[in-house]
N, C-alpha and C positions, 0 to 999 in steps of 0.2 A: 774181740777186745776193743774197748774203745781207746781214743787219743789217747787222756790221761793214766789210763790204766796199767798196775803194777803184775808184770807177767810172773814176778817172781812169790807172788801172793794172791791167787786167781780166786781163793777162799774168800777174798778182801772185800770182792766186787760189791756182796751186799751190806757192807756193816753202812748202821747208822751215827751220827754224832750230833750233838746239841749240843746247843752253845744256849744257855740261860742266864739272863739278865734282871734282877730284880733287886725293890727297893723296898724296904719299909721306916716304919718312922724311928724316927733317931731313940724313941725311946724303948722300943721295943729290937734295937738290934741286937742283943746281946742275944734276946731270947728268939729269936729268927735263927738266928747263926747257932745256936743249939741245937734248931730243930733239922736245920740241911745239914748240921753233921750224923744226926740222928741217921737223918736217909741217906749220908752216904754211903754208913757203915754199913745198914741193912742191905741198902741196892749192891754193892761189892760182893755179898754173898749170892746174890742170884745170877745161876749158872751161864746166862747169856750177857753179862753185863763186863765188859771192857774192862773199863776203869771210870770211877766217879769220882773227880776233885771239885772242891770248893775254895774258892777265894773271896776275898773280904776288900771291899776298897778301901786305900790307906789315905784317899783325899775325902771321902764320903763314907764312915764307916756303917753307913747304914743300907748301904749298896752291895751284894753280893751277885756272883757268875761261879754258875755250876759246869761244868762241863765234862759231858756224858759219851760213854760208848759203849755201843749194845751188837753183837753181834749177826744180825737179822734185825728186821719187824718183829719176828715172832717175839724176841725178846724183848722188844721195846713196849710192845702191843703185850706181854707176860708181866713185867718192870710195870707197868699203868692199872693194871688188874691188881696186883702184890696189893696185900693186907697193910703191909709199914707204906704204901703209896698213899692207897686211901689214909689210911689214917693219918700220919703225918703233914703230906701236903694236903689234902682237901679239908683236914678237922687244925691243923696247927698253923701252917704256913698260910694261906688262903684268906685268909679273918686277919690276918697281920699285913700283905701284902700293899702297898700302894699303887707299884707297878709293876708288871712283869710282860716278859715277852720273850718265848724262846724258839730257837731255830736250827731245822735239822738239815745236816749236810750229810753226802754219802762218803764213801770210801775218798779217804787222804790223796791226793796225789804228788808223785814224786819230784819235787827241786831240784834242780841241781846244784851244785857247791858253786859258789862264786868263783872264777879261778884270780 
């Protein structure tokens, strides 16, 4: 087990997380923010997928961060294949995009409470 590593959830070791950062144009946010609710709903049903929240920036609302948790590769690398994947980000999201960049971290590790 490494440093950071949670003994009391040794399952944990491989899960994945993303953290996605992306922008499009102010006119098209409404219908952006349609579409990553789209995939969230879809991605939430697929059996390897954590939890998938989206947030909206409240100083740039044309600015959204997804943030992703998939239980292995295999699911994340299943989640990239998925039909609502392709479809939605590569045919809806992608063509609207201005910026994006997103980045994968592994298994959480434990803080402790400030005393």
């Amino acid at each position: 087990m490494g440093l950071f590593s949670n003994p009391k959830a040794p399952h944990m070791e491989s899960q994945l997380h993303i953290v996605a950062d992306s922008t499009t144009t102010p006119e098209h946010a409404d219908e952006y923010g349609a579409a990553l609710q789209r995939l969230a709903e879809a991605t939430r049903t697929e059996p390897g997928c954590l939890f998938f929240d989206v947030f909206r920036s409240v100083e740039r609302p044309e600015r959204y961060v997804t943030l992703e948790g998939y239980a292995d590769s295999a699911a994340l690398t299943a989640h990239q294949a998925a039909d609502h994947f392709q479809k939605i980000v590569l045919d809806e999201l992608v063509p609207l995009m201005r910026t994006g960049d997103a980045r994968v971290y592994g298994t959480p590790i434990d803080v402790p409470p400030r005393d």
